[in-house]
PDB file of N, H, CA, C and O in Angstrom:
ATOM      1  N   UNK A   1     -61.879 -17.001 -18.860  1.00  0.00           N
ATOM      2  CA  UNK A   1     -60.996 -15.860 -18.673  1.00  0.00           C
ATOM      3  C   UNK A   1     -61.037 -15.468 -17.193  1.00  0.00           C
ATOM      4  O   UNK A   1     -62.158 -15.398 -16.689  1.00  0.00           O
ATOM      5  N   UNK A   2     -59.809 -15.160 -16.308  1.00  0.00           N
ATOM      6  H   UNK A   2     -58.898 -15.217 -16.717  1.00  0.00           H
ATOM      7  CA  UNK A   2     -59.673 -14.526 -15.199  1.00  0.00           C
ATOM      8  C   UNK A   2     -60.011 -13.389 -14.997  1.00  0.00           C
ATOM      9  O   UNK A   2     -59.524 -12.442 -15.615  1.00  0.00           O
ATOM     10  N   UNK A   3     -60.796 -13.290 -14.209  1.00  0.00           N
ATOM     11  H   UNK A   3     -61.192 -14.059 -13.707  1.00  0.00           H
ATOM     12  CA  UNK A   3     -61.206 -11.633 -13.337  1.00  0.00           C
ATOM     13  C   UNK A   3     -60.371 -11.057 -12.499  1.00  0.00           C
ATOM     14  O   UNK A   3     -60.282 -11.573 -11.385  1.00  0.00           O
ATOM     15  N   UNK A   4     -59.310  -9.509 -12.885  1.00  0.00           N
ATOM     16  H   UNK A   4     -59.382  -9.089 -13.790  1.00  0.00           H
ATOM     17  CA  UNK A   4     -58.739  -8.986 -12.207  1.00  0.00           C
ATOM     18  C   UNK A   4     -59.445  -8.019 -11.608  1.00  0.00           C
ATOM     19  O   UNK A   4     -60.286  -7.329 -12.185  1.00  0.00           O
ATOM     20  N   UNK A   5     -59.110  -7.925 -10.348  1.00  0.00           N
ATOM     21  H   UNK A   5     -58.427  -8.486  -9.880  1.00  0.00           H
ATOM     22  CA  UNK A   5     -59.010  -7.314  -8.907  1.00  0.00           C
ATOM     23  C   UNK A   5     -58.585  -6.416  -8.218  1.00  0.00           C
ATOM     24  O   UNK A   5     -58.436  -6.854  -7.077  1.00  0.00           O
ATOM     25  N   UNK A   6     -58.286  -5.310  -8.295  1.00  0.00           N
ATOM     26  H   UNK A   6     -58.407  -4.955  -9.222  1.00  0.00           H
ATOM     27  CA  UNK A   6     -57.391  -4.280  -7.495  1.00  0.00           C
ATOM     28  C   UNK A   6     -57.993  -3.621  -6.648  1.00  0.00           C
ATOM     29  O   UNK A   6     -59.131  -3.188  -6.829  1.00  0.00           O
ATOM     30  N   UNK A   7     -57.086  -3.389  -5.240  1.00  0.00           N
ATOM     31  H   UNK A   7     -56.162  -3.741  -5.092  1.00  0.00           H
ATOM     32  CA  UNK A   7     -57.731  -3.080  -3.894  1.00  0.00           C
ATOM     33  C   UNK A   7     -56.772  -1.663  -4.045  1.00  0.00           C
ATOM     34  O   UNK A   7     -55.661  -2.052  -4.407  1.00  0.00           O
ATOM     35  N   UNK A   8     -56.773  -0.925  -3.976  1.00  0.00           N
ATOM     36  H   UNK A   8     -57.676  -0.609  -3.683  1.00  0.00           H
ATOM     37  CA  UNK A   8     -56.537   0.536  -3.803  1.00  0.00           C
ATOM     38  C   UNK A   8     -56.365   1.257  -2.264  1.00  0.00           C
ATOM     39  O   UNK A   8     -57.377   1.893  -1.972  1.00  0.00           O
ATOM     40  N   UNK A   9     -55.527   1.288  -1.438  1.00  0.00           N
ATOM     41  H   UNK A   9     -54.704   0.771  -1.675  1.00  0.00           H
ATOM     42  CA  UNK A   9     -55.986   2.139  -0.635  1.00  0.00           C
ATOM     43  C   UNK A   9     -55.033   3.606  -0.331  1.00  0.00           C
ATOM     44  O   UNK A   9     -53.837   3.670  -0.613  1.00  0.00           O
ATOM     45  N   UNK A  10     -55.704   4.576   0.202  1.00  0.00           N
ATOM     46  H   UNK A  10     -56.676   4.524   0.431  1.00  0.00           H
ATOM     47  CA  UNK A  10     -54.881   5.935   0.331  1.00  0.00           C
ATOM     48  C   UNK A  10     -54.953   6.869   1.496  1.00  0.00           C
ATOM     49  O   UNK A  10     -55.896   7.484   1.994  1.00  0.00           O
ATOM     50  N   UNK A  11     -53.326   6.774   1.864  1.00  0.00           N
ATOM     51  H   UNK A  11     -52.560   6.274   1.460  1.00  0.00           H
ATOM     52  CA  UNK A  11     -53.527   6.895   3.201  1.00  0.00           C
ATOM     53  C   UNK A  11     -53.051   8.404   3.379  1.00  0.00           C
ATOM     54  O   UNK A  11     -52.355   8.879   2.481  1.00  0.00           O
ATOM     55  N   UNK A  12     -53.322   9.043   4.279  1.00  0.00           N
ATOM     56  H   UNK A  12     -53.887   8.657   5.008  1.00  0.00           H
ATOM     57  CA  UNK A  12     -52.863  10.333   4.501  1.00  0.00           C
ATOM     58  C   UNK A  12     -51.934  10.446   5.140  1.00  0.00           C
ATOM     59  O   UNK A  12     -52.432  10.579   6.258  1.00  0.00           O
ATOM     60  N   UNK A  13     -51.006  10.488   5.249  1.00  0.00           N
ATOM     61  H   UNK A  13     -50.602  10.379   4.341  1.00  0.00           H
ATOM     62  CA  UNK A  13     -50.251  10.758   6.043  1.00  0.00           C
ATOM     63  C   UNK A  13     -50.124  12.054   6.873  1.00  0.00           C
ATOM     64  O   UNK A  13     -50.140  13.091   6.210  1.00  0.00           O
ATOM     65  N   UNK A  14     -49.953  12.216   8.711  1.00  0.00           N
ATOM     66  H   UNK A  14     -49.939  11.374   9.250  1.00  0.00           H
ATOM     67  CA  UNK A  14     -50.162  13.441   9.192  1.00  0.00           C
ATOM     68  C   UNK A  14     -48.314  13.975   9.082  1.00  0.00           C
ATOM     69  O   UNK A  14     -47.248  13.360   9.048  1.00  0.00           O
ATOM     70  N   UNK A  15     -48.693  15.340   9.058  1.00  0.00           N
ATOM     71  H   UNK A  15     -49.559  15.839   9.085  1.00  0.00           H
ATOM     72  CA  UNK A  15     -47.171  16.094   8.461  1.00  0.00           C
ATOM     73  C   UNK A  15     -46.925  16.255   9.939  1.00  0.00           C
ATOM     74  O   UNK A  15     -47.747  16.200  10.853  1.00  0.00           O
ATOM     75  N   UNK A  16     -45.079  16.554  10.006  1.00  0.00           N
ATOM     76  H   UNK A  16     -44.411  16.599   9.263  1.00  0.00           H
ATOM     77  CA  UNK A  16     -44.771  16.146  11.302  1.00  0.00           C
ATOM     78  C   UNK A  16     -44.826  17.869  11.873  1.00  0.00           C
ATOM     79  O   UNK A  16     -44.826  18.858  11.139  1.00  0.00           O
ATOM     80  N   UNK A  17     -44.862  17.857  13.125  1.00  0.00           N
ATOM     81  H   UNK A  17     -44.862  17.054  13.721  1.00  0.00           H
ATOM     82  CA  UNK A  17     -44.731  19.655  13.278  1.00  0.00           C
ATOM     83  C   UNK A  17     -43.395  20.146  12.563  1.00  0.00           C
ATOM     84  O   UNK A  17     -43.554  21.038  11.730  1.00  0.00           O
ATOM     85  N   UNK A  18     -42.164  19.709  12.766  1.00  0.00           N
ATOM     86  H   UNK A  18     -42.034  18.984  13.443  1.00  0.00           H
ATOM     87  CA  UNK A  18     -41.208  19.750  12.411  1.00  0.00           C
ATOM     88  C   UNK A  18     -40.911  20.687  11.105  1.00  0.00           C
ATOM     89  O   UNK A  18     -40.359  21.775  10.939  1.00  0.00           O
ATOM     90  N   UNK A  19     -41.481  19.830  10.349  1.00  0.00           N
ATOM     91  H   UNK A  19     -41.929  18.946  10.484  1.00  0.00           H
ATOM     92  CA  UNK A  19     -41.822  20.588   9.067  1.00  0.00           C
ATOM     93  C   UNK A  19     -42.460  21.902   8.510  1.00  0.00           C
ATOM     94  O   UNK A  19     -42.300  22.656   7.551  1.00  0.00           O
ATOM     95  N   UNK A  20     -43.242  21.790   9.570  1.00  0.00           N
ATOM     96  H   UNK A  20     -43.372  21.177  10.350  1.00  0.00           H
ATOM     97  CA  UNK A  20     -44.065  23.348   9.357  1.00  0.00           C
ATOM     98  C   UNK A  20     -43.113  24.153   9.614  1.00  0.00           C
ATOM     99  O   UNK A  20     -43.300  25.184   8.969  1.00  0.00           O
ATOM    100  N   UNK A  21     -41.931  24.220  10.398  1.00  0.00           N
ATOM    101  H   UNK A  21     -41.780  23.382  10.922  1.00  0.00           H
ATOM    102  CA  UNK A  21     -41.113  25.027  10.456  1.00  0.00           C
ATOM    103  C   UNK A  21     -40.656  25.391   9.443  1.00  0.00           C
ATOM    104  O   UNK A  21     -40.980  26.406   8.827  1.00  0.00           O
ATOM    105  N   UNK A  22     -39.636  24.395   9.074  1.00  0.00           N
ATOM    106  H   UNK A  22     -39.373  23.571   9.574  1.00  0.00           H
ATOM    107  CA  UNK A  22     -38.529  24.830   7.906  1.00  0.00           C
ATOM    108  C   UNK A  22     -39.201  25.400   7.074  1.00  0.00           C
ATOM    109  O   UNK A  22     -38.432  26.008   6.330  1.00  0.00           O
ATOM    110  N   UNK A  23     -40.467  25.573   6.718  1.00  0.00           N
ATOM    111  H   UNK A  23     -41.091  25.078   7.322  1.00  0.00           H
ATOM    112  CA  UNK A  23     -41.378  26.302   5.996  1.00  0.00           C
ATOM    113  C   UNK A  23     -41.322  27.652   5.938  1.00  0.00           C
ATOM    114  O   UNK A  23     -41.900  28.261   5.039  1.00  0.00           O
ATOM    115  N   UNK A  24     -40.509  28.364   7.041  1.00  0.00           N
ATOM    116  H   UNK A  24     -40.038  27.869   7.772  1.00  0.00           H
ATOM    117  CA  UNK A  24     -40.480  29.793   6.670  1.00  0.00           C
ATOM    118  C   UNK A  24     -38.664  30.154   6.385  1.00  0.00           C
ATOM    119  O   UNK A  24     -38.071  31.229   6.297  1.00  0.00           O
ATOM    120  N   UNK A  25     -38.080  28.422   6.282  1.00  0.00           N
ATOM    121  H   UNK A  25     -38.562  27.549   6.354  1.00  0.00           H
ATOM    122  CA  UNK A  25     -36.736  28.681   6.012  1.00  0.00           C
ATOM    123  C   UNK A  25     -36.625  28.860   4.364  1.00  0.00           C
ATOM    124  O   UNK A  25     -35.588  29.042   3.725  1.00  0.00           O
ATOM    125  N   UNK A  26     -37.719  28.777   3.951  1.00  0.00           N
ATOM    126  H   UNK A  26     -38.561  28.629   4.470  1.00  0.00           H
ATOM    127  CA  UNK A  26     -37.808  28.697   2.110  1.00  0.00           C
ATOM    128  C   UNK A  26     -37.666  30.234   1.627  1.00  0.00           C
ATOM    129  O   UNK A  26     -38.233  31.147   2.228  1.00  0.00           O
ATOM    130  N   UNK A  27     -37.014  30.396   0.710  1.00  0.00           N
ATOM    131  H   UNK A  27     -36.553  29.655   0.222  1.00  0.00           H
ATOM    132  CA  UNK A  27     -36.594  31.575   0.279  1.00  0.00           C
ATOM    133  C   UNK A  27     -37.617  32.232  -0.437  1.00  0.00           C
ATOM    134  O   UNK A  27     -38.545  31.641  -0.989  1.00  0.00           O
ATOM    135  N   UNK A  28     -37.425  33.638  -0.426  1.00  0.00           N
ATOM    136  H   UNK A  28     -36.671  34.118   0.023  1.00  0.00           H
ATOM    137  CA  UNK A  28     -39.003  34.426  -0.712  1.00  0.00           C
ATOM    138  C   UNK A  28     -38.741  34.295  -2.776  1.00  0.00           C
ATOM    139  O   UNK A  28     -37.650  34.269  -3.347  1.00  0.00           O
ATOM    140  N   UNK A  29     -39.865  34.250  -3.310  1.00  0.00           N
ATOM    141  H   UNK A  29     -40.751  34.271  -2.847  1.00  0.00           H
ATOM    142  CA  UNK A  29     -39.755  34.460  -4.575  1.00  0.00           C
ATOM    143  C   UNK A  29     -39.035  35.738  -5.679  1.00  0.00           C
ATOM    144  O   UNK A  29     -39.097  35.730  -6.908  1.00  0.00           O
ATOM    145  N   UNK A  30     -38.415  36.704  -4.867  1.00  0.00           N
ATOM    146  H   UNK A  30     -38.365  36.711  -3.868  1.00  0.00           H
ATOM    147  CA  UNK A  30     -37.337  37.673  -5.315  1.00  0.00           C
ATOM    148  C   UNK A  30     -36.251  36.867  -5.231  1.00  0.00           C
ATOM    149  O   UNK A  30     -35.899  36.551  -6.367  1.00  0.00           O
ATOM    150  N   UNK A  31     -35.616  36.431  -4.455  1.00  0.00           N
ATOM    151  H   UNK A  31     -35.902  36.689  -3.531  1.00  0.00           H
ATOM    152  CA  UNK A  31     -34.457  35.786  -4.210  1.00  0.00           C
ATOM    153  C   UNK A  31     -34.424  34.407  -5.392  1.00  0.00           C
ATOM    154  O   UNK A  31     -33.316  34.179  -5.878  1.00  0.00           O
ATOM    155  N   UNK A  32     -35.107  33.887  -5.655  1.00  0.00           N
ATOM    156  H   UNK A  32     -36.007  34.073  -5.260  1.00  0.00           H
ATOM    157  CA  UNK A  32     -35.486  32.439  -5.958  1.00  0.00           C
ATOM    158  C   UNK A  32     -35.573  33.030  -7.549  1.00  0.00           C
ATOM    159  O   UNK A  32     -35.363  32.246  -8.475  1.00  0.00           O
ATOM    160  N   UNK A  33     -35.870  34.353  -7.796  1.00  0.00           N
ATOM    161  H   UNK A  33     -36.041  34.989  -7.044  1.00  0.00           H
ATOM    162  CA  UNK A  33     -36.237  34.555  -9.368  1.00  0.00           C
ATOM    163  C   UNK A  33     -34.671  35.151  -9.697  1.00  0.00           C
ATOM    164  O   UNK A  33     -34.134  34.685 -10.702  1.00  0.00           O
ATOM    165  N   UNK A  34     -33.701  36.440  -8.675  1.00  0.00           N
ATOM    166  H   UNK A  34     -34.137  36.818  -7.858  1.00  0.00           H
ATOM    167  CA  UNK A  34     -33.056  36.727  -8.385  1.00  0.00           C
ATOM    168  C   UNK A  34     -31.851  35.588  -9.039  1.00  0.00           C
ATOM    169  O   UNK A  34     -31.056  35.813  -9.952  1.00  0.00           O
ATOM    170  N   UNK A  35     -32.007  34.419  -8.306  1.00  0.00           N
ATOM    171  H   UNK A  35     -32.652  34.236  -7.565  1.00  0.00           H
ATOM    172  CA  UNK A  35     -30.917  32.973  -8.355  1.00  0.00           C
ATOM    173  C   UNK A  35     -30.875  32.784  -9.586  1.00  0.00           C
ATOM    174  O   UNK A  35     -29.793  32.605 -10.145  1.00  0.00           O
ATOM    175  N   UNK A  36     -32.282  32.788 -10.393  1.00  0.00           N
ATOM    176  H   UNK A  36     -33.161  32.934  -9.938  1.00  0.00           H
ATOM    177  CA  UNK A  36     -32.687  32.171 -11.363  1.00  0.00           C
ATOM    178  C   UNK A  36     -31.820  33.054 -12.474  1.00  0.00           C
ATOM    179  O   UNK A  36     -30.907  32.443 -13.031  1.00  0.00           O
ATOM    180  N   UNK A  37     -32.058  34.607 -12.881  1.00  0.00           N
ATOM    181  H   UNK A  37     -32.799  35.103 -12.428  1.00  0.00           H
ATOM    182  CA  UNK A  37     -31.686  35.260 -13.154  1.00  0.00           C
ATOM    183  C   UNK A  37     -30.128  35.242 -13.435  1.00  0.00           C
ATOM    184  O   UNK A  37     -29.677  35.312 -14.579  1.00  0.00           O
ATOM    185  N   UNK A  38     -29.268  35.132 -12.193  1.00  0.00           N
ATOM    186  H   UNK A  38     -29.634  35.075 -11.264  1.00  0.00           H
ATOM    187  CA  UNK A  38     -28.084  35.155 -11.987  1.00  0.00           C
ATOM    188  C   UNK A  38     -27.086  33.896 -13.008  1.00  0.00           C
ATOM    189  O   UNK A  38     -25.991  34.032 -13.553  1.00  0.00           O
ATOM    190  N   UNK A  39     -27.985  32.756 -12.952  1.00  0.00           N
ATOM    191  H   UNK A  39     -28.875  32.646 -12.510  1.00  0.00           H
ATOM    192  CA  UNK A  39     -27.433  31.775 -13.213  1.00  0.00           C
ATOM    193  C   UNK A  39     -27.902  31.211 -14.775  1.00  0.00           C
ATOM    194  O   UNK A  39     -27.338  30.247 -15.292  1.00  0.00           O
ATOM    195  N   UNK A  40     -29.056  31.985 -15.465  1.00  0.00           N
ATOM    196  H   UNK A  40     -29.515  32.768 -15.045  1.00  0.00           H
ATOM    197  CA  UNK A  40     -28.918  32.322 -16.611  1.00  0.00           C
ATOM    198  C   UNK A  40     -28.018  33.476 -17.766  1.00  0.00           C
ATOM    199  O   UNK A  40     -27.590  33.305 -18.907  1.00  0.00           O
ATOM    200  N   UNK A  41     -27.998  34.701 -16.805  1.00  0.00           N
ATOM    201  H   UNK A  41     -28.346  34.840 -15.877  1.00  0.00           H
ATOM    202  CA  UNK A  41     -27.058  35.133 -17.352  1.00  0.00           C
ATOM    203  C   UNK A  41     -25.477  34.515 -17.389  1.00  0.00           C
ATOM    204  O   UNK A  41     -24.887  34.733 -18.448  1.00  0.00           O
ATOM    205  N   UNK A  42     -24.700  33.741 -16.314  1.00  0.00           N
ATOM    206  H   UNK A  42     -25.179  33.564 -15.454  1.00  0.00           H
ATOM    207  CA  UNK A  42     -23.521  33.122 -16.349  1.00  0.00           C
ATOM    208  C   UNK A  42     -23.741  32.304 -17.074  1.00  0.00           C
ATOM    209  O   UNK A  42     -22.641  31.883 -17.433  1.00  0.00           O
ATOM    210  N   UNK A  43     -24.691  31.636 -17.675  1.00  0.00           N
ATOM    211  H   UNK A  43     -25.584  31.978 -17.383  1.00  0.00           H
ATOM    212  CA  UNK A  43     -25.233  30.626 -18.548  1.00  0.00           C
ATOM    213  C   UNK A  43     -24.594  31.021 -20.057  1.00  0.00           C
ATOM    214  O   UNK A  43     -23.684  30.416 -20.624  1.00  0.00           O
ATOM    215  N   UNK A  44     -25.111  31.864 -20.408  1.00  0.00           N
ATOM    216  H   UNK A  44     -25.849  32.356 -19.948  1.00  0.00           H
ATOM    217  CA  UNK A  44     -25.203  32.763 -21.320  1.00  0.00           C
ATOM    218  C   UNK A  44     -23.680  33.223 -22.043  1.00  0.00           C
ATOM    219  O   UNK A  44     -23.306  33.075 -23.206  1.00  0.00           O
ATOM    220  N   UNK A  45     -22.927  33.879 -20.778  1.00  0.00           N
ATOM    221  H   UNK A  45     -23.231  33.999 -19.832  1.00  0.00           H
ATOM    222  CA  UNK A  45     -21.813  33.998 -20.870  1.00  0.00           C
ATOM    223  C   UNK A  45     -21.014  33.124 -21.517  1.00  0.00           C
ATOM    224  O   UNK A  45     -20.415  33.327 -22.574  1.00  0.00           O
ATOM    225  N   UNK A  46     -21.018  32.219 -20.907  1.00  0.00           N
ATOM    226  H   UNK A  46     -21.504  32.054 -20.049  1.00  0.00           H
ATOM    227  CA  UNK A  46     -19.838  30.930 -21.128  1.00  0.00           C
ATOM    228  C   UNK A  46     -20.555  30.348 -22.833  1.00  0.00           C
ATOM    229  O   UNK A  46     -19.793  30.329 -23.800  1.00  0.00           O
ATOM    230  N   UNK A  47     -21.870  29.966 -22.976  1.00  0.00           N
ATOM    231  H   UNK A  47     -22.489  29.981 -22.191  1.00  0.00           H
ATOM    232  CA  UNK A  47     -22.480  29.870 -24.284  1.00  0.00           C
ATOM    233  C   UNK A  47     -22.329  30.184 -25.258  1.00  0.00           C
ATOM    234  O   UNK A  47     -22.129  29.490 -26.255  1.00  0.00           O
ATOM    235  N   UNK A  48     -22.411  31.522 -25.143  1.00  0.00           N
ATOM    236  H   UNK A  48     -22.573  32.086 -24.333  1.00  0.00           H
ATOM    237  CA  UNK A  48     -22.710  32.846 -26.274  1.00  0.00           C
ATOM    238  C   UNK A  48     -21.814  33.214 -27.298  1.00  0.00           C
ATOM    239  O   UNK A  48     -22.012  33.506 -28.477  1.00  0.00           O
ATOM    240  N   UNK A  49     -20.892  33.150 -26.686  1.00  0.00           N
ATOM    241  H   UNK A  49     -20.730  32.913 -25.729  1.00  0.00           H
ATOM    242  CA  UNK A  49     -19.368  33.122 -27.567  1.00  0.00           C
ATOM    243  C   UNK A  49     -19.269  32.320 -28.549  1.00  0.00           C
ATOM    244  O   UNK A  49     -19.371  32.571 -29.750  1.00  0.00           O
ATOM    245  N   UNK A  50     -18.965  30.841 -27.762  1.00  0.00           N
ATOM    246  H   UNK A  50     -18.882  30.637 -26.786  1.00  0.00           H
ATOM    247  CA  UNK A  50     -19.364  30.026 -28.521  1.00  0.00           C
ATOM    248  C   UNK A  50     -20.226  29.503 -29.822  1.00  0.00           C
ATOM    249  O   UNK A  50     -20.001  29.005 -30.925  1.00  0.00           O
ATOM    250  N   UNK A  51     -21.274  29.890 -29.077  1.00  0.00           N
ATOM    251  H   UNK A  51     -21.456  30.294 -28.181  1.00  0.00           H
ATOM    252  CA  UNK A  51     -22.054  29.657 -30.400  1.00  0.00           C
ATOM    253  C   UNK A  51     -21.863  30.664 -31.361  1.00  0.00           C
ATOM    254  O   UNK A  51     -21.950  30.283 -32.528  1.00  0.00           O
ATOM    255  N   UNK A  52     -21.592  32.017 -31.138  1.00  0.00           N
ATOM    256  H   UNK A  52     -21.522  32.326 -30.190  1.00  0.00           H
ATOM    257  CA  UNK A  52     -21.333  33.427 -32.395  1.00  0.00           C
ATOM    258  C   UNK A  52     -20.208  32.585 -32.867  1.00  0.00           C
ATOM    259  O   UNK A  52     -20.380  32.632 -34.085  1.00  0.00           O
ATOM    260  N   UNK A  53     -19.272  31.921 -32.687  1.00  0.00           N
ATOM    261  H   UNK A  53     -19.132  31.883 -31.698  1.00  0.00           H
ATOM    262  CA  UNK A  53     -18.141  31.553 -33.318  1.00  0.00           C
ATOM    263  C   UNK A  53     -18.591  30.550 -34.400  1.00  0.00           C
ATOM    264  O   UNK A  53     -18.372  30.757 -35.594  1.00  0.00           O
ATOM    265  N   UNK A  54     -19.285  29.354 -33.898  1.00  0.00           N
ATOM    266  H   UNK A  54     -19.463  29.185 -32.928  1.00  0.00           H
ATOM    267  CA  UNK A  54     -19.789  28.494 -34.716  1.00  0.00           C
ATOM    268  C   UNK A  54     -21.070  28.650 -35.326  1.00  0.00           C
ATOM    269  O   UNK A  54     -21.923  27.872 -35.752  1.00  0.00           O
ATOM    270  N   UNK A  55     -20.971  29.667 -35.257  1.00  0.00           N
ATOM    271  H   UNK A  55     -20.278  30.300 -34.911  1.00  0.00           H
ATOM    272  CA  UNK A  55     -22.584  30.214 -36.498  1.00  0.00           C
ATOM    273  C   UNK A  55     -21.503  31.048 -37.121  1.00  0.00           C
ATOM    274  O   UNK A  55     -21.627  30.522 -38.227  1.00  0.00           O
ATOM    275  N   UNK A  56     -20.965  31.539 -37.226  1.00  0.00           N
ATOM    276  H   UNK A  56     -20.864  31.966 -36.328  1.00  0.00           H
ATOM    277  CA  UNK A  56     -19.913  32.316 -38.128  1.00  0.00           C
ATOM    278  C   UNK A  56     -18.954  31.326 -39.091  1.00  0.00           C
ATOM    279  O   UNK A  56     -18.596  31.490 -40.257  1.00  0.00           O
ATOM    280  N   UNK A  57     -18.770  30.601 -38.465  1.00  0.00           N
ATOM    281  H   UNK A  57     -19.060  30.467 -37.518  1.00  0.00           H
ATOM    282  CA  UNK A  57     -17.801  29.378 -39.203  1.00  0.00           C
ATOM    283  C   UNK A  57     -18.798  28.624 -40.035  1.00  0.00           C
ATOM    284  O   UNK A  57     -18.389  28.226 -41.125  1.00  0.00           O
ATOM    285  N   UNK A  58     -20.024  28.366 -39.704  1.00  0.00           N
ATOM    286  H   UNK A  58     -20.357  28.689 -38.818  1.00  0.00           H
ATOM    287  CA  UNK A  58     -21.175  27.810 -40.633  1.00  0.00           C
ATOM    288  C   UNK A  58     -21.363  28.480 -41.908  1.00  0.00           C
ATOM    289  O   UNK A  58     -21.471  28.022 -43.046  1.00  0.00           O
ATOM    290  N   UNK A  59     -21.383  30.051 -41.319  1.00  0.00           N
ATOM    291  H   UNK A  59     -21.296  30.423 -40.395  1.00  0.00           H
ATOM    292  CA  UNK A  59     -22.111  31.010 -42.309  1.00  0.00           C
ATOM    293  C   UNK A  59     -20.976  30.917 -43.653  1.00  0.00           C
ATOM    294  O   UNK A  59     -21.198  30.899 -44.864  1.00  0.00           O
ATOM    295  N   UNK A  60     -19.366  30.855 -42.697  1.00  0.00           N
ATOM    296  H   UNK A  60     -19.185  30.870 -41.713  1.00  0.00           H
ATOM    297  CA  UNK A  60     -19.113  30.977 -43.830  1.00  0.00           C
ATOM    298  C   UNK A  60     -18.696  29.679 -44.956  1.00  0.00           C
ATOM    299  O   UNK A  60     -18.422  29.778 -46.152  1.00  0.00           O
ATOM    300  N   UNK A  61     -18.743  28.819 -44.345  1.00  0.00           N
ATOM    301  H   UNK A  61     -18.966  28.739 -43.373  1.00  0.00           H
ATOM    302  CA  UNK A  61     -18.597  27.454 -44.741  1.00  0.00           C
ATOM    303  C   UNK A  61     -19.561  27.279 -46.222  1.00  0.00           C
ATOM    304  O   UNK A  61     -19.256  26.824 -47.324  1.00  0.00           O
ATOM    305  N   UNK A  62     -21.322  28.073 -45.491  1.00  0.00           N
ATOM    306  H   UNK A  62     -21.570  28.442 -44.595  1.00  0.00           H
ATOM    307  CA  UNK A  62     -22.575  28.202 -46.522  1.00  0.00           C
ATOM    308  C   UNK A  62     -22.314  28.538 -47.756  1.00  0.00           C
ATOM    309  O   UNK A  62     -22.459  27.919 -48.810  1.00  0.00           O
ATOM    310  N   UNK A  63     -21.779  29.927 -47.442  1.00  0.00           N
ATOM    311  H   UNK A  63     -21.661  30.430 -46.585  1.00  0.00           H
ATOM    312  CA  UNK A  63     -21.325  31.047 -48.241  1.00  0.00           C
ATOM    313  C   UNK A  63     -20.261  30.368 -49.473  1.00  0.00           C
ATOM    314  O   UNK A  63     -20.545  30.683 -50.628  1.00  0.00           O
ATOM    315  N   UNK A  64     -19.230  29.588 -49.292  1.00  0.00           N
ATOM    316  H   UNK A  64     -18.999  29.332 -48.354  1.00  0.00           H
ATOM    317  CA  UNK A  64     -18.217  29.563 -49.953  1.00  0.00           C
ATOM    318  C   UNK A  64     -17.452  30.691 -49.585  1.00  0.00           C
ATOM    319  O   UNK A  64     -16.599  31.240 -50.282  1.00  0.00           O
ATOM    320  N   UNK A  65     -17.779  30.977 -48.547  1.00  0.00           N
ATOM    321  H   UNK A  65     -18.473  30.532 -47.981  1.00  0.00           H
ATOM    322  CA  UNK A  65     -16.046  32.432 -48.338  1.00  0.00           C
ATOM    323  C   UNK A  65     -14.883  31.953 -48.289  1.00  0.00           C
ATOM    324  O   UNK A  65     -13.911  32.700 -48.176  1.00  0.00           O
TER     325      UNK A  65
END
């Protein structure tokens, strides 16, 4: 039987200065929960309807109405 072998290595890479910048271009966590917020409720909107319609059409489908 053959003996496998694996060489592993791990390199660090140094971060460029560059980067440390755009680092304070990142949006603060109000804004970012804010977004989050915003775009669940429009979520919701467009959804919501929808589904009350087709849970109503189920219910009554269940029902025999």
């Amino acid at each position: 039987m053959a003996k496998a072998t694996a060489i592993t290595s791990l390199t660090i890479p140094k971060i460029p200065s560059g980067i440390l910048r755009v680092a304070a271009a990142v949006p603060s966590s109000f804004l970012v929960q804010r977004l989050g917020s915003t775009l669940t409720s429009k979520a919701l909107e467009v959804c919501l309807p929808r589904f009350l319609r087709q849970l109503e059409r189920d219910y009554r489908r269940w029902s025999g109405q």
